[in-house]
N, C-alpha and C positions, 0 to 999 in steps of 0.2 A: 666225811659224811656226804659231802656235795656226789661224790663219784658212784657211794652205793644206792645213792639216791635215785641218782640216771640207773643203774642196773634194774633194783625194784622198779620202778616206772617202766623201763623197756619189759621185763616179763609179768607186768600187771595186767598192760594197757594193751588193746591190739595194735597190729599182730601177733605180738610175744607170746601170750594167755594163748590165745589158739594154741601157736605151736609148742609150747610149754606141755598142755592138754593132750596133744595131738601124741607127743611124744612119751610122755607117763601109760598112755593107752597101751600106747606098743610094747613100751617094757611090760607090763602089766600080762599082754596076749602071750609075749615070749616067756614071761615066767609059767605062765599057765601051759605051754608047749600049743600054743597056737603059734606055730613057726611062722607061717607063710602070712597071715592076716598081722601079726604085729610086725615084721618084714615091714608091709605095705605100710602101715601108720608110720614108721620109723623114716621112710622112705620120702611121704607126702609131707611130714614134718619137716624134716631136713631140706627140701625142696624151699618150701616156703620160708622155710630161715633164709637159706641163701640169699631170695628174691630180695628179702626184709632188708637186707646188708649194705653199706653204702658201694663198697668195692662190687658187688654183681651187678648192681644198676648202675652204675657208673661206664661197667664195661659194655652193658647192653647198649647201653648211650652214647657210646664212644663208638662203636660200629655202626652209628646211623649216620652220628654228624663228623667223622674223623674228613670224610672228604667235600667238607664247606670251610671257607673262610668268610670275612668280611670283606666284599672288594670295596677298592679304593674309586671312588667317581662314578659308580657304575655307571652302563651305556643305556637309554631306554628311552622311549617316550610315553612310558605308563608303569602307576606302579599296582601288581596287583597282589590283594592283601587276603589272603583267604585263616577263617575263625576256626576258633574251635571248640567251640559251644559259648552258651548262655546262661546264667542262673535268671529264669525266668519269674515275674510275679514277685521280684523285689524291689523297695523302693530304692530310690536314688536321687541326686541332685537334680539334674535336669528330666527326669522320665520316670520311668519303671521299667524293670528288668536291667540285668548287670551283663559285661560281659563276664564268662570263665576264665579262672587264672591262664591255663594255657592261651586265652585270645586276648587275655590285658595287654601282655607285653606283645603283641605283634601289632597292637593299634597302637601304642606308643609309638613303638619303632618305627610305623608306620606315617606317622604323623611327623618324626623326628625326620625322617627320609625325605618328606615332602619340604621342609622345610629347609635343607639342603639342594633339592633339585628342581622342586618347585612343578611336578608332575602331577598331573591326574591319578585320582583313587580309583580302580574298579574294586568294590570291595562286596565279594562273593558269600551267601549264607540265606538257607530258608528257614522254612518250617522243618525241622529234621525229623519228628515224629508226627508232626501234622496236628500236635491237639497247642501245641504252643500259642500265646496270644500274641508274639511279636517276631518278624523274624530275626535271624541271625544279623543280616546286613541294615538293616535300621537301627539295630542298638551300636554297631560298629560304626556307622555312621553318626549319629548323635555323641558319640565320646571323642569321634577326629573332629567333628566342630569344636567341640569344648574345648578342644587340645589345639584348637587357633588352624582348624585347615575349612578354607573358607569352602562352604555348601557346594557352590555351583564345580567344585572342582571334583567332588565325589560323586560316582557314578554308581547304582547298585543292582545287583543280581541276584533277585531275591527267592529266586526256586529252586538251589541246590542244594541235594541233601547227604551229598557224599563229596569225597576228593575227586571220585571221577565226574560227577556230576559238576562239579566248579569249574573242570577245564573244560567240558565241552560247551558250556554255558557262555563261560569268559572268554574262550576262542570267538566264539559267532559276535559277542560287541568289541572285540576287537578287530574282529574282519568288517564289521558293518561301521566301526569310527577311523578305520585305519590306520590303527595301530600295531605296530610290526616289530616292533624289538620291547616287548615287556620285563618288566622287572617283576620276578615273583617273590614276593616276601611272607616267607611264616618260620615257624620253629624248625633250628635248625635238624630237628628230630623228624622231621614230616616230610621234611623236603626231599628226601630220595626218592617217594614215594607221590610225594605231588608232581616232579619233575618226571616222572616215568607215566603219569596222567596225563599233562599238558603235551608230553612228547606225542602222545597217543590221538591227541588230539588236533595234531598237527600246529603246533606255536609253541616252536622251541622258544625258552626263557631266558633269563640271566636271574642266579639264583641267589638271593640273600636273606640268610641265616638272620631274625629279628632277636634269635637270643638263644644260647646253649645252658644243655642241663647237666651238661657233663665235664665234669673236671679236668683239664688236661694233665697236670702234675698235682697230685695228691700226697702227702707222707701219710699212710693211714698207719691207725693206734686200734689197738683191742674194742676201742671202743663204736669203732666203724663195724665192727662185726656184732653189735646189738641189734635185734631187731627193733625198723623204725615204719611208721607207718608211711613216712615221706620215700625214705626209699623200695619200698612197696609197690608206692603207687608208677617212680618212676620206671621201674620195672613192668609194671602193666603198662603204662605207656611205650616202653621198647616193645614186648612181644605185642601190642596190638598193630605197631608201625610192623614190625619183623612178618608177622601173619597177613596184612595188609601188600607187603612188597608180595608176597608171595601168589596171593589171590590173584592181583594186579596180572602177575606175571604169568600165570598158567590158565585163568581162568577169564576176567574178564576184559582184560585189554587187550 
């Protein structure tokens, strides 16, 4: 019971119901000898299951962060922490507005970091759309307090509203406090792409992965090939990293 329970729910709930949908269409075009248009529905189904799958997102993941470790002692005299987004307009313990899951654990990690090496926060994030009421790096900041990393050690860079925009931002208070061997800390899904930023930037980094979404050894079962809305999403987070490396590379860096 327990197991067709997970089945129904994975084709109830989205994404399953889409592609469920998606895919009765098609047959539906193809019985009717709409070849070519139920093709396409069969086609954009099948797509989206993939993505839905833990094994494709998994893999996307695994080609972002395969070449990060966790160094041991890193070298640095700054740690710099850049977010990745907000849920704005929520209440909380100490403020209002949250950080987003992908920026929880990089302010953890970030705070856990400090408290081994005992470095300075530069920690990078604005207004991203500009109608927000609080920026990125004030709510980052308000939860490394909480998390016991004393105020005067966090520094904040509160106008940038992309990855490219955090290196050139975070370059110039590093060149203006003097700091010269930075530790860049975010998900280790970003960092190909942050590190090809900051490189651009002129302030090469030392790079460390605040936490991975990808599995290195997996035994997967029938039931990783359910559609889920978790590995979905981390799916859209690979191809937005993947289409990100690429803009980076031909277009704006």
């Amino acid at each position: 019971m327990f197991t067709v329970k997970k089945i129904v729910a994975s084709l109830v709930l989205p994404p399953g119901i889409f592609i469920l949908l998606i895919g009765i269409v098609g047959l539906v075009l193809i019985h009717n000898r709409r070849w070519r248009t139920g093709m396409i529905n069969l086609a954009v189904g099948l797509a989206l299951w993939a993505l839905s799958t833990v094994p494709v997102a998994n893999w996307l993941l695994q080609g972002l962060e395969a070449d990060f470790a966790l160094p041991e002692n890193p070298p640095g005299d700054v740690i710099i922490l850049l977010g990745g987004g907000i849920i704005p307009g929520v209440p909380d313990l100490s403020g209002e507005a949250a950080p987003a899951s992908t920026t929880m654990g990089r302010i953890v990690a970030a705070a856990r970091l400090y408290r081994s090496l005992r470095l300075p926060i530069i920690v990078t994030g604005g207004r991203v759309y500009g109608d927000e009421d609080v920026a990125e790096s004030s709510v980052a900041r308000r939860f490394l307090v909480d998390l016991g990393v004393p105020d005067d050690q966090i520094i904040e860079e509160n106008r940038a509203r992309d990855t490219a925009q955090n290196a050139r931002l975070t370059a110039a208070i590093c060149r203006q406090r003097g700091f010269s061997r930075p530790i860049l800390l975010t998900a280790a899904f970003h960092l190909k792409r942050a590190r090809m930023a900051f490189d651009a930037a002129g302030l090469p980094v030392t790079a460390f992965p605040a936490y991975f979404l990808a599995a290195r050894q997996v035994a997967y079962s029938p039931r990783h090939l359910l559609p889920s809305a978790s590995a979905l999403h981390d799916s859209a987070i690979a191809l937005h990293e993947i289409l990100g490396i690429w803009y980076y590379r031909w277009i704006e860096l």
